[in-house]
Residue, then its C-alpha position, 0 to 999 in steps of 0.5 A: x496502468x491501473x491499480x487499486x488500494x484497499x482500506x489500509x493504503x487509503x488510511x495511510x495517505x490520508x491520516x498521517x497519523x495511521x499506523x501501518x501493519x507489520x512487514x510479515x517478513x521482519x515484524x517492523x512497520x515499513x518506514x514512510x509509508x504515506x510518502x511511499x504511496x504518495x510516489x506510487x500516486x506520483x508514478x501514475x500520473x506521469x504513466x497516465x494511469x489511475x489508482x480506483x479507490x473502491x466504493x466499499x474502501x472509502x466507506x470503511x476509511x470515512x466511518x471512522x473519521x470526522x474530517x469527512x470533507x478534508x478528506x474528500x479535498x484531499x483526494x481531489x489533489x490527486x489527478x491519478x485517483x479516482x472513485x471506483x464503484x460498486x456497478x452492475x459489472x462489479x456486482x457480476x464477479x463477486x456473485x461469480x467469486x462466492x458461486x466458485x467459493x460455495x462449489x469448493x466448500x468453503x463460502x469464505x474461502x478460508x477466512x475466519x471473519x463474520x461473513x458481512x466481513x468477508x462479503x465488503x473484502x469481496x466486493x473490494x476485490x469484485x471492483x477492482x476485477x471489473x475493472x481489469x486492474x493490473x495491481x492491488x495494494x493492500x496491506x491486510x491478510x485477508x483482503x490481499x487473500x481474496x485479490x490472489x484468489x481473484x488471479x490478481x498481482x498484490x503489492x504492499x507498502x513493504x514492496x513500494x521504494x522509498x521516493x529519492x528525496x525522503x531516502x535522501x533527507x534519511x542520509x543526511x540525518x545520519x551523517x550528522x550522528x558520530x561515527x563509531x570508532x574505528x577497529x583498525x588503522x586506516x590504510x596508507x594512502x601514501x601520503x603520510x609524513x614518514x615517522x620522525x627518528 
């Protein structure tokens, strides 16, 4: 399998302290989420896949950070990834993506962002097109947008399963909270001393 990410999933595997976007759905941020896409890079490797980063993705990500290098260090870690850029192949289907755009009226395809904006999320999902992947990972309206125009399948961090060992490590906090009282006796098992008379 191949997949790509965006700028959101790049952000939370490599700072920790990234805050994860919403679940559209509840309006609460998916817990985990760096553990949750560390599971998904695990997956790959074992299928032999690969997870690209687009080009455009880790400028957007290491613009806004000093420790350029650590994360460099970082994504060596992971067998599975692996920079994608922005070819001649690439350069094709984005200029094919704004030729459909313009022919249906709409150059930004319905987004609001200024057009530069627009352009580095097409040239995302450009990448990932070129190089047929079978899932985009984003967690940003716009840019999943663009990747279903694009006929892509798009995940979030809300559609990725929490790994056993961290869902495990959740159960055992809990169990160590006090139980709330219970409403009803509990039912015989049949093993109770019968009531003095």
């Amino acid at each position: 399998m191949i997949a790509a990410i965006d700028n959101t999933f790049l952000t939370l595997l490599l700072n920790p302290g990234a805050t994860p976007r919403p679940n559209p759905l509840t309006g609460v941020p998916v817990s985990h989420c760096r553990e949750r896409i560390e599971a998904l890079v695990d997956e790959l490797s074992k299928q032999h896949g690969t997870l690209l980063v687009p080009t455009p993705v880790l400028a957007e990500v290491l613009c806004f950070s000093n420790a350029v290098e650590a994360y460099f260090d970082d994504l060596k870690k992971y067998s599975a990834i692996e920079i994608a850029p922005f070819d001649g192949r690439a350069a094709y289907e984005m200029g094919r993506m704004i030729r459909d755009a313009r022919a249906k009226g709409d150059k930004r395809s319905g987004q609001s962002g200024n057009w530069q904006h627009v352009k580095m999320d097409r040239a995302i999902v450009a990448i990932a097109v070129s190089r047929s992947v079978d899932v985009f990972y984003s967690d940003d309206d716009a840019q999943a947008s663009f990747a279903r125009l694009a006929g892509l399948t798009v995940k979030s961090t809300w559609d990725l399963t929490l790994p056993d060992d961290v869902a495990q490590h959740h159960l055992s906090e809990k169990s160590e909270t006090s139980w709330p009282p219970q409403r009803k006796p509990p039912k015989s098992n049949g093993l109770e001393k019968p009531p003095a008379h």
